[in-house]
N, C-alpha and C positions, 0 to 999 in steps of 0.2 A: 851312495851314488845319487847324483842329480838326478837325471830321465832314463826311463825306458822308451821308446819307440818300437809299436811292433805293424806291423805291415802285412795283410792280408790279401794274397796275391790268387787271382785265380785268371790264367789266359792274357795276359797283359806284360808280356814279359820288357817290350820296350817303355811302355809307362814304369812300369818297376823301377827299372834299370834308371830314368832321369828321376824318378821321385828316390831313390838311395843316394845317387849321386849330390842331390841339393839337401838331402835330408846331413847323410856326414859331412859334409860341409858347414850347414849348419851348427853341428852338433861341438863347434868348436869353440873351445873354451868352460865344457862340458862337462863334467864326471856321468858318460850314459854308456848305454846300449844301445842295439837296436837287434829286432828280431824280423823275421820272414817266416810266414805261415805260409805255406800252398798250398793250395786247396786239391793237387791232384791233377796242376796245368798240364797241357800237352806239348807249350810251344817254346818248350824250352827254356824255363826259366828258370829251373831249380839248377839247372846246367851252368847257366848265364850267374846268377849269385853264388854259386864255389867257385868259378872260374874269379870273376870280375870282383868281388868281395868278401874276400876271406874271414874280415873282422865282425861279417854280421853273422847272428844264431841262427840258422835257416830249421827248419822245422818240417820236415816236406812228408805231407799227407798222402795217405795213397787214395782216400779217397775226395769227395767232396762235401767235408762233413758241415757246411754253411757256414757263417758270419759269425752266430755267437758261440756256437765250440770251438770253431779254429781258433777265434781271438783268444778264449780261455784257455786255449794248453798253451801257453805264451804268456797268459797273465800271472798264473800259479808260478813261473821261472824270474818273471821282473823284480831287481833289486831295486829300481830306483825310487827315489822318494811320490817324484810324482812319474805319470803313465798314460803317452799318449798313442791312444787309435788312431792310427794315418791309414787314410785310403791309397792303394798306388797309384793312382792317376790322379796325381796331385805333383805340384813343384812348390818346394818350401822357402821363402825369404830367406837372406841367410840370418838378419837377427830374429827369425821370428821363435824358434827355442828358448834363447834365453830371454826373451822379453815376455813370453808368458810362464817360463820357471819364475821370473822376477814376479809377476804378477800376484800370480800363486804365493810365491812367500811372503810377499806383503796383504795378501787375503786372506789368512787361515780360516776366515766364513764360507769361502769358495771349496763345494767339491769337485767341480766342474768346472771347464773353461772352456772357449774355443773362441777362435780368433777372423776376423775380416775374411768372408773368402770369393772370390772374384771368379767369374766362369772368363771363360781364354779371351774373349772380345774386351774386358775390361769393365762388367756391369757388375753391380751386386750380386751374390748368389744369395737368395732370400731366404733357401732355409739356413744360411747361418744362425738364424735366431729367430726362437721360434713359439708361439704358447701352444700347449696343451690341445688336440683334437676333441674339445668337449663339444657335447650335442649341438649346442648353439654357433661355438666356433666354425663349426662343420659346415652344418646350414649356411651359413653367413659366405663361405667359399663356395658351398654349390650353388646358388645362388648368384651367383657374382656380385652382393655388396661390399664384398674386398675388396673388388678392382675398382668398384664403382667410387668406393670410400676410402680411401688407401691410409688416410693420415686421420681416418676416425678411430677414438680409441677403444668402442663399440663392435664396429665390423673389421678394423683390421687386425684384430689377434691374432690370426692364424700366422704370419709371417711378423708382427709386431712392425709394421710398416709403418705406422705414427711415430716411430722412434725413429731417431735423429742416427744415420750410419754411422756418423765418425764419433759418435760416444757410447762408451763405457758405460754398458745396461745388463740390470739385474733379470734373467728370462727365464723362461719354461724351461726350455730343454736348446741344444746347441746344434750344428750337423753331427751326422754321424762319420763322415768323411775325415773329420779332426776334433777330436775332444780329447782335453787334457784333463785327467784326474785324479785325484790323489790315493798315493797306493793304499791310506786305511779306508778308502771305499769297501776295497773290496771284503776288507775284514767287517766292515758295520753294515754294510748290505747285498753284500757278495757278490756272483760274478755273473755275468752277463744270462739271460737266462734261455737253456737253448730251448724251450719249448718250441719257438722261433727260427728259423730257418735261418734268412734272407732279410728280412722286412720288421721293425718295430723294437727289434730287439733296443735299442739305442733310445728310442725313445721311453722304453719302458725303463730299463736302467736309471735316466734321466729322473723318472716317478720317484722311485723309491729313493735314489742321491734326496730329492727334497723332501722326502716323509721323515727321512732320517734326521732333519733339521739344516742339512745344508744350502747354500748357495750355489745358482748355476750362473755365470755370466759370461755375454758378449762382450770382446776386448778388441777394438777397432785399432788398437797401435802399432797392429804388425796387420799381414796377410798371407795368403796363399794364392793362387792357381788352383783350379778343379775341373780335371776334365768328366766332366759329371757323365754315371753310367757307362762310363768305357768296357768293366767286365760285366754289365747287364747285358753287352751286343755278345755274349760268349754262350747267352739261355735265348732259351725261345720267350717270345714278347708272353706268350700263353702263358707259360710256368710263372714267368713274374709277377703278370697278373694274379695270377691264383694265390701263389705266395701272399703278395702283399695284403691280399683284400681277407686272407686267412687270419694273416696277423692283427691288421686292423681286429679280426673277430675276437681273436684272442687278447689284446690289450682292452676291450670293451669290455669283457667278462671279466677280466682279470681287478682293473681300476676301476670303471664308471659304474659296473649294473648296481652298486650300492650308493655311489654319491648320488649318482641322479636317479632313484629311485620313481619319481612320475615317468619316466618314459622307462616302459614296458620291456625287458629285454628282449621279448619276441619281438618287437618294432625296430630297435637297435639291430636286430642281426637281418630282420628282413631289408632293413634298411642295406645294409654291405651287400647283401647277397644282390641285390637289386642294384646297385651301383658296381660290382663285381659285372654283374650278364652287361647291362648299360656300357662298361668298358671294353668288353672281348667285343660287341657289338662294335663300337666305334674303332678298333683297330684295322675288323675286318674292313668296315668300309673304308677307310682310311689305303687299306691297303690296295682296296679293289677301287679307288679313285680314278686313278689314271685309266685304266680298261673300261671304264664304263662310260670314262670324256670320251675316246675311242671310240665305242660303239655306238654314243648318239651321234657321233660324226660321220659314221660310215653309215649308221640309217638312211642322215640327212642326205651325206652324199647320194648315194643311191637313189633316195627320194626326187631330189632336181634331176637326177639322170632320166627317171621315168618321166617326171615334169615335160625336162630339155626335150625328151623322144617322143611323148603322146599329147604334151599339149595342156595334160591335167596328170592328178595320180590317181589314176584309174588304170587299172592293167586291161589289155585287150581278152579277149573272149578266145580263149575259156577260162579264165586266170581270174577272174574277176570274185572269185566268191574267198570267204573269210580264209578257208583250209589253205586256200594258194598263195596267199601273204603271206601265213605263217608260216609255210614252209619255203617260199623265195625268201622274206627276209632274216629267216632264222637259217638258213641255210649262205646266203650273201654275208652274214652276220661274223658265224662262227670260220666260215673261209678267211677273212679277211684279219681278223681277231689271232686266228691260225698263224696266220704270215704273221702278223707283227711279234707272236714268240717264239717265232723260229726263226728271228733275227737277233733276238736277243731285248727287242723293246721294253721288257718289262722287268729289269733286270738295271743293272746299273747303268744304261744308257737309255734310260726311260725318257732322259729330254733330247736324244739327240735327233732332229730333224733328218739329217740325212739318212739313217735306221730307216726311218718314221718312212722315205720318202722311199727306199728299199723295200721295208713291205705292203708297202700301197702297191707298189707294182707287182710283185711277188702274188699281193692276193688277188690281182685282177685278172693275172696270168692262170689262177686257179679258179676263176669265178668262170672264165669263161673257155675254161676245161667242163666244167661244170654237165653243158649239154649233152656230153659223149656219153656221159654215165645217166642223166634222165633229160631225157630228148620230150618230156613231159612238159617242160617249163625251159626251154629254149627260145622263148618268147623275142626277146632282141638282143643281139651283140652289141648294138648301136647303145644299150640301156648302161650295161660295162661299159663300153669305152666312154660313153658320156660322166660316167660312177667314176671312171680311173681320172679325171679330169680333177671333180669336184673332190675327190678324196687326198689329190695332191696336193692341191691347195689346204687345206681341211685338216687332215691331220699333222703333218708336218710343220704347217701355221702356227698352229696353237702353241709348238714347243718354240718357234723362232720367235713367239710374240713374249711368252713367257722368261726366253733368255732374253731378251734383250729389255724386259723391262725391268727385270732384276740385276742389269747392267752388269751382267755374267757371260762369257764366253766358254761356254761348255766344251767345245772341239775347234778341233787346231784349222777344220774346213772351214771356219765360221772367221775365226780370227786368233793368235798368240798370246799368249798369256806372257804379259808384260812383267818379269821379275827379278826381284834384288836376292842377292845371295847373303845372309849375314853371318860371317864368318869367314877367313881366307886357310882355315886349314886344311886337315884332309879328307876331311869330309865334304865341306864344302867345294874344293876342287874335284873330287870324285864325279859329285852331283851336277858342276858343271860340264865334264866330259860324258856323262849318261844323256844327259839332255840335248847333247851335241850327235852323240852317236846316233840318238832315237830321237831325227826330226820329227817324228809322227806325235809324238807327245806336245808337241804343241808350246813349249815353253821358249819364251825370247830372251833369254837373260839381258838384263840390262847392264848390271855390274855387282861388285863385289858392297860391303859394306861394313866395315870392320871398327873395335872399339882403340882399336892403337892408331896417334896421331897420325905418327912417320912413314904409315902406309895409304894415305893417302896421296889419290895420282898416281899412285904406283899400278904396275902390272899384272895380274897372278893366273898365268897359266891363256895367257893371250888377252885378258878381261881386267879391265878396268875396277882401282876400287874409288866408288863414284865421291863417297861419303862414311863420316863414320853415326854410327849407333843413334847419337843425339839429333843429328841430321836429317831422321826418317821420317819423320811431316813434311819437310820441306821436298825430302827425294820423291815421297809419292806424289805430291801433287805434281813437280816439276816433271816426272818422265811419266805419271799416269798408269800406277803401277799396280796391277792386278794380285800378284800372287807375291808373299815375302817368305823367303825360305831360311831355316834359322838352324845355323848348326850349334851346340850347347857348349861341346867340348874347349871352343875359345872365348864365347861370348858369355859373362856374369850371369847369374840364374835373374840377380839384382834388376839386371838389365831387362832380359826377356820378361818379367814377372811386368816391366808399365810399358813395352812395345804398345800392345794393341789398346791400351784405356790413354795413351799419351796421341796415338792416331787418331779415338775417336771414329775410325773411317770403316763401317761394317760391311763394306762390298771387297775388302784386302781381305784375301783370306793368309792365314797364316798354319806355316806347317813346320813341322820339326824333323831336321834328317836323322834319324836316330845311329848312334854307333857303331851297331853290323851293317850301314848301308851296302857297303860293297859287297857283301857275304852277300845278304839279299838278292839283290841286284844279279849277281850272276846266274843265282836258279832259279830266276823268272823272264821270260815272254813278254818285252815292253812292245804295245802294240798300241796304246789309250792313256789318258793321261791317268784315269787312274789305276794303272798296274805299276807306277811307282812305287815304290814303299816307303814313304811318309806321312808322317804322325800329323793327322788333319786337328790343329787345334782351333780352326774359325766356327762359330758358333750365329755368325751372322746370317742375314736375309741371302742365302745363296742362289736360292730360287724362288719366286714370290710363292708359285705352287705350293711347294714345301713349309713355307712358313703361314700361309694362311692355312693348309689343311693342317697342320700338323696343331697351328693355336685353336681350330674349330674343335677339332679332335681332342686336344689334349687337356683342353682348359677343365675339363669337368672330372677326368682322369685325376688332375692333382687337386681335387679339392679335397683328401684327407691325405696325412702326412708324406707322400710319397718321397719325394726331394732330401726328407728326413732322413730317408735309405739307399740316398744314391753311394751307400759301400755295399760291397757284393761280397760274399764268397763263393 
């Protein structure tokens, strides 16, 4: 047998389901397999692969025994010569199997492979290839002379960034998302090692493949898709953390405390543990961002309220001393903060304005409820209504300045999301009668966009097909189109895999109707545009917000191999 392919699935049942579909596809012209681990999912998946797949090995765990035990009851069953780890949230070229079986047999130096892998927008994904987390590599990322130095051969090790992407390079170690290996690995240096949870396992593997005398290389002649971390959103951010920065401890003691014997292993591990707290820190704030923009707004407001009413911020007599501040503003504070999460503001409509402009009133309406209960600090209504002014503007501002400079329309109050359907089958008509039923969702289909000629100009279900496939640069700039919605079941995987890197265009997001859409669809509540159930694969600047907190936050987070472990169990 050619390949095995084994697939370790936990809570991701619709990534599964397109990463099987392009993988047997793929897999033609093949002597393989392919296997399905579960790790114990609840949503259905193990269901969804006896139903939908009968030819694959499903394996289904009751519990969730992590990454490198699940892979390993799977590896001990594989016949095929070589053995590749696929993440499921991934979509596979259709030549990219046998172009790295071919590889492989024309490398017998090679224990290891892995190939181009691209996040959904079309960029490189960097931990394709990758060196070694040694002390200084480390440094050099937390630090930022990586970024700073990207093509030195010096500081860019960690991602080997001075190498050229579209060739064929000898590396460290590969993603763990896709590595092909050969099945006497596992007889020369056995099987993934579970001391490991979640995190490092792959990497460590990777160690011993090259102790053993082999080859690891990056193969830029095929690619993939990686919806990177899709089953990390299934744990809590906290356990991930802890995992990975465990592992990191563990691959330190295990490889480095003897190669680099001058740094001290108690400095090595103080070092993780300190970059471990340093991370749960930055998540926190990260996540308490938005409420704390909030409450310096609502200060502020407040503040010109008393300004507007006395002329200074001086409270009148008797209010005037430290205790009465603190407790008027901490009390104006946590009312107002109140309303905005009992609207829902801090939740997945964290940037919608109109929320925003809902609980500004909501908490003015409780601010100046306020005196009934202490007639102590009933100082001026005039100071609230003045506060419900400034706070209008203020904090529902910030989210309309925010949408609109990230050239995003969050709610359908705001404006319609301009979008192409690509696909005319029945999914994609489905999608367009959903969108039609629930004007509130905010979507304005433009037209249809399909890869067969002869349907062009034609009709489908009242709706135009504008263009086909090749067309879609020219369709988004001509009609100015926000959102592209992609059904798989007619359109080439070939196809969707250079949509978003042939657009170039990161303000289009791009989403996938998955298969049960209508099953969905009918047991859910469409009220918002995101209670649709579509597979969000845009990776772009959707919000400037989000994209600068998330690179202040996250930049120091990946500077040891994180990326390396975007497979979950």
């Amino acid at each position: 047998m050619d390949l095995s392919v084994v697939i370790l699935n936990y809570n991701v049942k619709s990534f599964l389901e397109q990463a099987l579909r392009s993988t047997l596809a793929a897999m033609e012209g093949l002597d393989g397999e392919v296997f399905v681990v579960d790790n114990a999912s609840t949503d259905g998946s193990v269901e969804m692969v006896r139903a939908s797949f009968p030819q694959v090995h499903l394996i289904a765990n009751e519990e969730n025994v992590g990454f490198a035990k699940g892979n390993n009851i799977a590896l001990v069953k594989c016949e095929g010569r070589y053995i590749l780890l696929l993440n499921p949230d991934t979509v596979v070229h259709r030549d990219t199997l046998r172009t790295m079986v071919d590889f492989m047999d024309r490398h017998p130096e090679a224990g290891a492979a892995g190939c181009k892998i691209l996040d959904p927008d079309g960029t490189l994904q960097l931990a394709c290839r990758r060196g070694f987390p040694t002390p200084t590599v480390a440094l050099f990322k937390i630090i930022g002379l990586s970024a700073l130095f990207p093509k030195s051969r010096l500081f860019g090790r960690y991602n080997l960034t001075y190498l050229n992407p579209d060739e064929t390079a000898e590396v460290d170690a590969i993603s763990g998302s896709f590595m092909m290996v050969r099945r006497e690995i596992i007889r020369r240096v056995g099987l993934l090692d579970e001391t490991y949870f979640m995190y490092g396992e792959d990497l460590d593997w990777f160690y011993r493949i090259r102790q053993a005398g082999y080859k690891i290389f990056y193969v830029p002649a095929t690619e993939i898709v990686h919806f990177k971390g899709e089953s990390s959103k299934q744990v809590s951010k906290t356990k991930h953390l802890m995992d990975f920065y465990r592992a990191m401890y563990i691959f330190v003691r295990k490889h480095l405390r003897r190669r680099y014997t001058f740094f001290p292993e108690w400095l090595l591990t103080v070092g993780i543990v300190l970059r471990g707290l340093f991370s749960l820190i930055a998540r926190l704030l990260e996540k308490c961002a938005i409420p704390l923009i909030d409450l310096v707004l609502v200060l502020t407001g407040f503040s010109l309220g008393i300004i507007t009413r006395f002329g200074a911020l001086r409270l009148p007599a008797p209010f005037g001393d430290a205790r009465s501040y603190f407790i008027i503003y901490g009390t104006i504070s946590a009312m107002w903060l109140s309303a905005f999460l009992l609207v829902g503001l801090y939740g997945r409509k964290k940037y919608s304005a109109f929320r925003a402009l809902i609980g500004v009133i909501l908490g003015f309406l409780a601010v100046t409820s306020a005196p009934f209960f202490r007639k102590d600090y009933a100082f001026s209504r005039l100071v609230a209504l003045y506060s419900l002014g400034y706070n209008a503007v203020l904090i529902p501002g910030w989210r309309i300045l925010i949408n609109r400079l990230s050239k995003r329309r969050t709610g359908y109050w705001i404006g319609r999301k301009r979008t192409l359907i690509v696909g005319t089958n029945h999914e994609g008509v489905s999608f367009l009668r959903t969108v039609r039923d629930h004007p509130a969702l905010g979507y304005d289909v433009i037209g249809f966009v399909d890869d067969d000629g002869e349907m062009r100009g034609r009709s489908v279900a009242g709706t135009g097909v504008v263009g086909l496939v090749d067309d879609l640069p020219e369709l988004v700039r001509e009609y100015h189109i926000d959102e592209i919605v992609i059904t798989t079941s007619t359109v080439p995987y070939s196809q969707i895999l250079g949509l978003s890197s042939k657009l170039n265009r990161p303000n289009v997001q791009f989403k996938l109707v998955p298969s049960s859409f209508e099953e969905m669809v009918g047991a859910l509540a469409l009220e918002a545009p995101d209670d649709i159930p579509l597979i969000d694969i845009a990776y772009g600047p959707r919000r400037v917000w989000d994209h600068l907190a998330k690179r202040f936050f996250d930049r120091r987070n990946k500077s040891l191999p994180r990326n390396s472990t975007e497979h979950h169990g």
